[in-house]
C-alpha positions as semicolon CSV with decimal commas, in nm:
position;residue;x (nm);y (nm);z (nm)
1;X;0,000;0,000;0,000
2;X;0,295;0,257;0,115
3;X;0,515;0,273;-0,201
4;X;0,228;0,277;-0,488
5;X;0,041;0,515;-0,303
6;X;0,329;0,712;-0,204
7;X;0,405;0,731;-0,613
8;X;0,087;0,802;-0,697
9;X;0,053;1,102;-0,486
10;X;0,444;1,204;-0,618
11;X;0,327;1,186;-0,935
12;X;-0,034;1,441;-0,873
13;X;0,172;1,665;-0,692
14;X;0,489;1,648;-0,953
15;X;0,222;1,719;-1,234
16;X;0,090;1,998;-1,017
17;X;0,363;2,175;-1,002
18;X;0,450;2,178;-1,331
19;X;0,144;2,307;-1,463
20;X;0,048;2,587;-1,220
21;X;0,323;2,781;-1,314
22;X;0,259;2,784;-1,643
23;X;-0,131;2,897;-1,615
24;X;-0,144;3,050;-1,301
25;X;-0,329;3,319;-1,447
26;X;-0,621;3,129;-1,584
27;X;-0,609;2,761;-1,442
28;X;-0,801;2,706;-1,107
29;X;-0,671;2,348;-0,959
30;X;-0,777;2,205;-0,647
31;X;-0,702;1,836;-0,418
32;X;-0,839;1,675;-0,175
33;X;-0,785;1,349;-0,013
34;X;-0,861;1,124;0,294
35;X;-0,737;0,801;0,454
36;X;-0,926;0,542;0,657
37;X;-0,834;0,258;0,895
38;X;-1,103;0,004;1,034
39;X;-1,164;-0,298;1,222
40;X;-1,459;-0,505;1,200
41;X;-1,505;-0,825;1,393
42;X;-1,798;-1,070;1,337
43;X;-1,912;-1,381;1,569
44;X;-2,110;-1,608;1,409
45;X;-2,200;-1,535;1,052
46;X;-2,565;-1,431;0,934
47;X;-2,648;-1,693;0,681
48;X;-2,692;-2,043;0,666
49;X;-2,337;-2,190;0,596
50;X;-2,120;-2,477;0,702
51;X;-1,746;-2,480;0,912
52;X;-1,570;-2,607;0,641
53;X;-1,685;-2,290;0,423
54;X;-1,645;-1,984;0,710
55;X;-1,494;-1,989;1,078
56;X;-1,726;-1,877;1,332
57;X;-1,506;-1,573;1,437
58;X;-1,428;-1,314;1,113
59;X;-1,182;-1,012;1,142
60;X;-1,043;-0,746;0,890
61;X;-0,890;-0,449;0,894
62;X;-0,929;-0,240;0,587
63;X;-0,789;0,017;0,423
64;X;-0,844;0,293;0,192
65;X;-0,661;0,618;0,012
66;X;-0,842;0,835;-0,180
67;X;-0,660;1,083;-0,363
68;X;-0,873;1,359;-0,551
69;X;-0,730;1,676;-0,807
70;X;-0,999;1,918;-1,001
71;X;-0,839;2,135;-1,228
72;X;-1,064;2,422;-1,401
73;X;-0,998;2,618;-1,721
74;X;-1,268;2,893;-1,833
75;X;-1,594;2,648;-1,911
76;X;-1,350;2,320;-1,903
77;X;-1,279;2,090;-1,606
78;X;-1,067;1,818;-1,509
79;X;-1,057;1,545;-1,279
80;X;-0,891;1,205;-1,167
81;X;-0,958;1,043;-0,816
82;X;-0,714;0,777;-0,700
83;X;-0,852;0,499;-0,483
84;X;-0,670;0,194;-0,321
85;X;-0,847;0,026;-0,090
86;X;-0,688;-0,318;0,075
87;X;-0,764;-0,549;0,326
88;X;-0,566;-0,795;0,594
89;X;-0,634;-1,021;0,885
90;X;-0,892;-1,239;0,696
91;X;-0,692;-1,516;0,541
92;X;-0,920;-1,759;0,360
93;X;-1,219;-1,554;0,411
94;X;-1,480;-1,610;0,137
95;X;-1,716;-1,327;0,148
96;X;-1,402;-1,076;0,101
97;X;-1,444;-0,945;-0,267
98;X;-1,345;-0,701;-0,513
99;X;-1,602;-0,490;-0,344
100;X;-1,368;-0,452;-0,040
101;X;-1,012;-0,471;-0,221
102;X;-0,933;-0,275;-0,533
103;X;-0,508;-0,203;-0,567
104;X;-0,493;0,133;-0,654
105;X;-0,697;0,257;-0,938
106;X;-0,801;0,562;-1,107
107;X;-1,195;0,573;-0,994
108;X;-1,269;0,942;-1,140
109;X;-1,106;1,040;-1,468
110;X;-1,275;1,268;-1,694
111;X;-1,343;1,558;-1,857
112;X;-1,667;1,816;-1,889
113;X;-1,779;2,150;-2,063
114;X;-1,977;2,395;-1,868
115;X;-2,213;2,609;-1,938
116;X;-2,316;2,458;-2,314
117;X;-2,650;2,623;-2,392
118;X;-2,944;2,776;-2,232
119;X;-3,065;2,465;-2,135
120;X;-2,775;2,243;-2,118
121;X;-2,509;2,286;-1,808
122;X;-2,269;2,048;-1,889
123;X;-2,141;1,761;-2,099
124;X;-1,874;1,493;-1,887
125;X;-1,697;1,198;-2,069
126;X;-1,464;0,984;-1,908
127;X;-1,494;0,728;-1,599
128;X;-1,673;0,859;-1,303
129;X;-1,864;0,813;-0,963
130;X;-2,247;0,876;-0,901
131;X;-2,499;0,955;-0,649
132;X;-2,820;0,925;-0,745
133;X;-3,095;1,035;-0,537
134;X;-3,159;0,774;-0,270
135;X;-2,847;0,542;-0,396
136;X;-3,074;0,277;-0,367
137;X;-2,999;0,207;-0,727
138;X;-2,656;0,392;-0,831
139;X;-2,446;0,563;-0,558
140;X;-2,085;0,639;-0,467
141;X;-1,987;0,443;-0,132
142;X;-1,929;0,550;0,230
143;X;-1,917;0,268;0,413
144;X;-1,818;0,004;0,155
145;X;-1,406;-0,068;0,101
146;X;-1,416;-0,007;-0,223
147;X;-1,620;0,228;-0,507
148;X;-1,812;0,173;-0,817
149;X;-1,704;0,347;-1,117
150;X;-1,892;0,454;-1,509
151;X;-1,769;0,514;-1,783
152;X;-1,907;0,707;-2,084
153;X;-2,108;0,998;-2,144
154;X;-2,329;1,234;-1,916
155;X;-2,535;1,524;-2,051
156;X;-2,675;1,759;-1,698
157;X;-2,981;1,950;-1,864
158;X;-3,264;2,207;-1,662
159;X;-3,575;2,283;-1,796
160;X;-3,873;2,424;-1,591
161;X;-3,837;2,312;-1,209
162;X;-3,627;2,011;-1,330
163;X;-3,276;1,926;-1,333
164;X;-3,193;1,679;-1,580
165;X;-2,968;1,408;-1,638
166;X;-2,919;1,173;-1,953
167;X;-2,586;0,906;-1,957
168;X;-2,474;0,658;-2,174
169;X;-2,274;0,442;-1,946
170;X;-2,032;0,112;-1,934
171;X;-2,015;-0,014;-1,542
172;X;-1,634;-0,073;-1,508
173;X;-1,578;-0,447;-1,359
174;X;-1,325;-0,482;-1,067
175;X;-1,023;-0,664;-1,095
176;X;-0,845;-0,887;-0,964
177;X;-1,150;-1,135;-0,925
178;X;-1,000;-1,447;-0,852
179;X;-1,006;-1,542;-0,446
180;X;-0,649;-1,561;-0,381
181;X;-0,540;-1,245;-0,572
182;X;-0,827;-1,071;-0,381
183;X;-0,701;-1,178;-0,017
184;X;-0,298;-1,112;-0,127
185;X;-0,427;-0,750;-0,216
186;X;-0,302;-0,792;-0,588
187;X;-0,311;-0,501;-0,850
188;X;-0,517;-0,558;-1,198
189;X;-0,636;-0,252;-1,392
190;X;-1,038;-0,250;-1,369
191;X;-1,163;-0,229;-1,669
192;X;-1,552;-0,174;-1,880
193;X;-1,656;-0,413;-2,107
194;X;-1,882;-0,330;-2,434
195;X;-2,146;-0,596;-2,400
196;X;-2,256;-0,471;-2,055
197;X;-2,413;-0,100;-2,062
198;X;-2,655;0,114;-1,856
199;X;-2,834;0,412;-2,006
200;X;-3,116;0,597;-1,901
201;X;-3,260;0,955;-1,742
202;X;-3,232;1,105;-1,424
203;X;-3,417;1,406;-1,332
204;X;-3,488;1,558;-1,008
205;X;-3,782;1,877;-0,913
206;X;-3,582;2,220;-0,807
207;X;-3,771;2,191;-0,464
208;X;-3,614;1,853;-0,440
209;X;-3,988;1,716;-0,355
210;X;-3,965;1,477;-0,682
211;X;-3,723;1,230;-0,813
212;X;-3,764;1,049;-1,110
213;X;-3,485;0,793;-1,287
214;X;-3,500;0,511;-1,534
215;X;-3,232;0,301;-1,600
216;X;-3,174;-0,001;-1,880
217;X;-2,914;-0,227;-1,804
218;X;-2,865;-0,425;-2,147
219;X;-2,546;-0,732;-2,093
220;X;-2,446;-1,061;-2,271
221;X;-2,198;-1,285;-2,222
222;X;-1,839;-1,313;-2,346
223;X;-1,539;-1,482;-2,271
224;X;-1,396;-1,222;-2,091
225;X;-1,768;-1,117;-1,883
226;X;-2,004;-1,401;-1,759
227;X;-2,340;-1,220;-1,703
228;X;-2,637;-1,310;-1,623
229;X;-2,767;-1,200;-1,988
230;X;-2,978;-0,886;-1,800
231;X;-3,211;-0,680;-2,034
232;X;-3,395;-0,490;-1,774
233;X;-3,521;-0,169;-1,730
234;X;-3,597;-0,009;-1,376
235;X;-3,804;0,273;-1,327
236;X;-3,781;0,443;-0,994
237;X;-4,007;0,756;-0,873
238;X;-3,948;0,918;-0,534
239;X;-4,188;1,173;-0,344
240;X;-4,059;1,368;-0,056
241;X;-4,226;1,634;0,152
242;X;-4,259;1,777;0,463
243;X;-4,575;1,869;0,673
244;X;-4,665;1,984;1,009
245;X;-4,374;2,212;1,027
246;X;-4,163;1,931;1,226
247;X;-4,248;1,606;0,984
248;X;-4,126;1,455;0,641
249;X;-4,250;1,186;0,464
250;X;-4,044;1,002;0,195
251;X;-4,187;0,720;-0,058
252;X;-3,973;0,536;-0,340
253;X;-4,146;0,312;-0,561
254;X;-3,910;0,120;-0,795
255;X;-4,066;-0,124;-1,079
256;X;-3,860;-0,366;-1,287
257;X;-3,941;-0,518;-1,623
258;X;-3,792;-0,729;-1,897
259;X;-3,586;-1,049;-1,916
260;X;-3,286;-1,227;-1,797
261;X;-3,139;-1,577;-1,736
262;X;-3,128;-1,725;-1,295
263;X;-2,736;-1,728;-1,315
264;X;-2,430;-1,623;-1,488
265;X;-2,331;-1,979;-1,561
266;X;-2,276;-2,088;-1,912
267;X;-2,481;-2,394;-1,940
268;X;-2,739;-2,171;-1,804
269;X;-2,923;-2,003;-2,175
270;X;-3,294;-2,008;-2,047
271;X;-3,423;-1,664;-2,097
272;X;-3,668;-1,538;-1,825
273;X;-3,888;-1,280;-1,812
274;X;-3,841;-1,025;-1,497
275;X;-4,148;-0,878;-1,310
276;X;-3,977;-0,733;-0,971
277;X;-4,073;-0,412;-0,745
278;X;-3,951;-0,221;-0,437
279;X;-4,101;0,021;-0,182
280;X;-3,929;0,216;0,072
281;X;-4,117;0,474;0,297
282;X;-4,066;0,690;0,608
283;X;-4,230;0,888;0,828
284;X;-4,043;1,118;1,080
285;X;-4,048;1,416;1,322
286;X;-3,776;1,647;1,477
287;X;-3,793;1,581;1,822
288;X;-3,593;1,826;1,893
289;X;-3,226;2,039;1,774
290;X;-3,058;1,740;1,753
291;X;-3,246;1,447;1,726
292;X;-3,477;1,348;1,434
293;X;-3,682;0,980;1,428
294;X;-3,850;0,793;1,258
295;X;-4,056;0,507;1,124
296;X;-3,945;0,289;0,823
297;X;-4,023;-0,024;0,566
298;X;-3,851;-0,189;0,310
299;X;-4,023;-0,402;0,071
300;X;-3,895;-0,565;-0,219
301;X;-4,022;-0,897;-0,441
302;X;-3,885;-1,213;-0,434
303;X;-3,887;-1,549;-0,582
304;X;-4,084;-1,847;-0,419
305;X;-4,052;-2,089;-0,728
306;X;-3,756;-2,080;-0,981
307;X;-3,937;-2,299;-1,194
308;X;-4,207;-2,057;-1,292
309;X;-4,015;-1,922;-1,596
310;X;-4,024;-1,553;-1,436
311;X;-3,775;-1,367;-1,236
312;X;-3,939;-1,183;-0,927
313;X;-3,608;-1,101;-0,717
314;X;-3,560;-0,715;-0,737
315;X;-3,193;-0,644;-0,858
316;X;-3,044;-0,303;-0,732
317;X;-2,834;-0,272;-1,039
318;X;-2,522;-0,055;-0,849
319;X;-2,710;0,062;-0,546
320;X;-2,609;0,040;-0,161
321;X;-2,740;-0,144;0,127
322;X;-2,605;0,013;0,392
323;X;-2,824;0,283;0,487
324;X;-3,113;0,044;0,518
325;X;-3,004;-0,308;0,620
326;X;-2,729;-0,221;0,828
327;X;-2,276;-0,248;0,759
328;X;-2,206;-0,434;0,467
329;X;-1,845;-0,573;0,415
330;X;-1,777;-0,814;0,703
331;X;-2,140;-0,848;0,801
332;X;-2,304;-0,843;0,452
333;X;-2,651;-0,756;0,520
334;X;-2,909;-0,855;0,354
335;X;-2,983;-0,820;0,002
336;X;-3,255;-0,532;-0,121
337;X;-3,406;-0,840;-0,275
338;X;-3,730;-1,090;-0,129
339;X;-3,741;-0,889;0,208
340;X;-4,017;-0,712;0,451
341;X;-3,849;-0,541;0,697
342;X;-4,032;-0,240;0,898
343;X;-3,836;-0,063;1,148
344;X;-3,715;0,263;1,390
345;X;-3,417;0,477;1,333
346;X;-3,298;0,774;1,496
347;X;-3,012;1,040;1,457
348;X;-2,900;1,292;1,716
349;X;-2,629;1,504;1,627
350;X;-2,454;1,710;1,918
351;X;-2,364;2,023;1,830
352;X;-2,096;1,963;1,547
353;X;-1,877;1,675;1,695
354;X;-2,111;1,368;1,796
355;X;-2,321;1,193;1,603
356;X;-2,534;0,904;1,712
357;X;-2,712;0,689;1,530
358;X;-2,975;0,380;1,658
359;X;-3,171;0,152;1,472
360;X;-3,414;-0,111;1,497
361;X;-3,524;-0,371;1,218
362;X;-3,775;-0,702;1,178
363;X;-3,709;-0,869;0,918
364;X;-3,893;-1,125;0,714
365;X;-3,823;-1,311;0,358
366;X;-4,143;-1,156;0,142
367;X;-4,155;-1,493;-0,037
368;X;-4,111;-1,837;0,063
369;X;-4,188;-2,159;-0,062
370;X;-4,462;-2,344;0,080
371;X;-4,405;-2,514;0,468
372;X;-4,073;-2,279;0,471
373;X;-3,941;-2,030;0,754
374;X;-3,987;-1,657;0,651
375;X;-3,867;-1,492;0,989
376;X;-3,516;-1,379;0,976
377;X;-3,471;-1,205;1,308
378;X;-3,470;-0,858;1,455
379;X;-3,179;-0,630;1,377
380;X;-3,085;-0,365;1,674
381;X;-2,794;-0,136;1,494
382;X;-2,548;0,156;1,647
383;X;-2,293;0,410;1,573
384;X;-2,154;0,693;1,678
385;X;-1,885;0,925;1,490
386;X;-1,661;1,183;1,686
387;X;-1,558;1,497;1,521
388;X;-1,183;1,528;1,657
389;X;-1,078;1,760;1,478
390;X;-1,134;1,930;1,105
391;X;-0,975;1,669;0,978
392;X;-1,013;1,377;1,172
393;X;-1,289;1,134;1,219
394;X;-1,331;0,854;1,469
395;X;-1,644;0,603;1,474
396;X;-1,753;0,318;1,654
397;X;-2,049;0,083;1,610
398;X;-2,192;-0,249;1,608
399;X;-2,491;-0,484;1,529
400;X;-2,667;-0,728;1,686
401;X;-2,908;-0,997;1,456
402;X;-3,087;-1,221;1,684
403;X;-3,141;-1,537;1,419
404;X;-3,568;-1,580;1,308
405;X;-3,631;-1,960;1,266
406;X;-3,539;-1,895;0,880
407;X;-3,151;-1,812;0,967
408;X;-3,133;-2,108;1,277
409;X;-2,987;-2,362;1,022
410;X;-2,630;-2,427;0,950
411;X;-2,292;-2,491;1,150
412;X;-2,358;-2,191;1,301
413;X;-2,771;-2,139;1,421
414;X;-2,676;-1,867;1,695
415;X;-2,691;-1,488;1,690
416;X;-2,467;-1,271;1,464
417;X;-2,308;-0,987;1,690
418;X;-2,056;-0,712;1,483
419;X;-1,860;-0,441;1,548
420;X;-1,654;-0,200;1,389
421;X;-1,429;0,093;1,501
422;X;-1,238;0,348;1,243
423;X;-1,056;0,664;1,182
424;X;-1,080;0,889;0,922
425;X;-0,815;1,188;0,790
426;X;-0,912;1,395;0,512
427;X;-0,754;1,667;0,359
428;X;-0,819;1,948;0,139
């Protein structure tokens, strides 16, 4: 991690100075930058599995530079974000992926033109990171080791009360994915792949009360990309607004059409057709200054019979779980896929250097087959994040999953109980 990273940053701040002398009248150029350390420990895993496969006891500690310059010339701008994100202490561990480890890569590196026409802003091509609304379909991580990445073209439009967005897009695949290479923290340039695309519209009301995106996520196989042959389109609309003074209430209805095949295995060329849906929805009240709370549900579909020729599982193309099912990495959550889960959450922040966050979920598989378990267990969640300084951030948290008759199977039936602690040191 030292010596690449080390060379990396050389090589930003060697290009840096080289260039700011030369247009030091005209060229605006900015960095930024932060570096985490965290632990996470797990006892007993969440899902069904077997001794041989996972030890009882799982710990990492993980890694992860990010390295950011913005460079700005009249209506042009410029930027690359470095990322390397590594992990240790979890030899043999087969839940760590290329979702937690990625060696050093260029996550951000593109271009874009301001200011276009009346109603265009901008045009950006290159590879980049996106939030999108919720980020229950597309989102740039927090939590998460390491960070999805685009690439391809992005139009940002406004007409009346909107803000648009229209991208052409190629997800970039991590690599190494191969176990070992993985867990030895080996280096492998990440790379897009032009059967496997994602287009569509985002747009979002200037009050911020609407959201509206569509995305169509078009793949096929190859020999260098196994897919699952997805040709699906999602369509997501999300209604925010706030009444009483002191309450907000937030619905996001997602529906998902069109076909794929159950795996990504190559004997597997059965064609199904998808008919999958999500709901999330809150409803919550400022208690006071500092602490909001309030009442939740996830829904999503789910499959009770593979056989049936139709796909019901929801698939959150590139979105996040955290926010809603708890940490990911070492504890995995569950899956925004065949759940029913209401719950409580609340967030106090104190003044501008604690922040404490509780939650509670129940949670319940939405479809089962017939004489199965649906009850997963109830999910109590904490964290709290000290403000040190500007610049530094420590957190601490944990969760606790006592096991629903659906989860008491396996080499290990008992509770799952987690915890994490980390620090955090960005720059700017």
């Amino acid at each position: 991690m030292g010596k690449l990273s080390i060379s990396a940053l050389g090589a930003l701040i060697a290009i840096t100075s080289v260039a700011a002398p030369v247009y030091a009248e005209s060229l605006a150029f900015n960095y930024s930058g932060s570096l985490r350390v965290r632990y996470e420990t797990l006892n007993n895993p969440i899902f069904p599995t077997s001794d041989n496969v996972r030890t009882q006891t799982n710990e990492r500690i993980s890694t992860r530079i990010r390295l950011k310059g913005d460079a700005a010339y009249g209506n042009w701008r410029a930027v690359a974000e470095i990322e390397d994100s590594r992990a240790y202490l979890d030899d043999n561990d087969p839940t760590l992926k290329s979702s937690q480890v990625n060696t050093l890569e260029p996550v951000q590196l593109y271009i874009s033109y301001h200011d276009v026409s009346e109603y265009i802003d901008s045009v950006t091509v290159g590879r980049v990171t996106l939030d999108h609304g919720s980020r229950r379909l597309i989102g740039h991580t927090r939590f998460r080791n390491a960070t999805s990445s685009f690439e391809g073209a992005l139009v940002d439009a406004h007409l009346t009360g909107w803000q648009l967005r229209g991208f052409y897009l190629f997800p970039v695949a991590r690599f190494p994915s191969d176990s070992a290479s993985i867990d030895d923290n080996k280096r492998a340039l990440d790379k897009s792949f032009s059967n496997r695309k994602l287009f569509g519209l985002y747009a979002v009301s200037e009050d911020k009360a609407w959201t509206v995106h569509s995305y169509w996520l078009k793949e096929s196989d190859s020999a260098e990309l196994a897919t699952k042959n997805r040709d699906i389109i999602t369509l997501s609309v999300d209604r925010t607004q706030r009444f009483f003074n002191s309450w907000k209430y937030n619905i996001e209805a997602m529906v998902q059409t069109g076909h794929a095949r159950q795996t990504a295995s190559a004997s597997d060329v059965t064609d199904r057709n998808v008919k999958a849906w999500m709901i999330h929805s809150h409803v919550g009240k400022q208690l006071n200054k500092s602490t909001f709370l309030r009442a939740e549900v996830e829904a999503a579909s789910g499959d009770s019979n593979s056989d049936d020729g139709t796909i019901h599982a929801f698939d959150s193309l590139y979105g996040l779980r955290r926010f809603d099912f708890g940490p990911t990495d070492v504890y995995q959550t569950f899956p925004r896929s065949n759940i029913l889960a209401p719950g409580l959450r609340s967030v106090t922040k104190i003044s501008d250097i604690h922040n404490i966050m509780v939650g509670y979920k129940a949670l319940w598989l939405h479809q089962v087959s017939e004489g199965e378990e649906d009850f997963l267990g109830h999910q109590v969640e904490f964290r709290w994040q000290y403000q040190v300084s500007s610049q530094l951030q420590f957190s601490l948290g944990g969760a606790y999953l006592a096991k629903g008759n659906a989860l008491e199977t396996g080499a290990y039936p008992d509770n799952s109980a987690y915890a994490f602690t980390g620090l955090m040191y960005t720059f700017k």
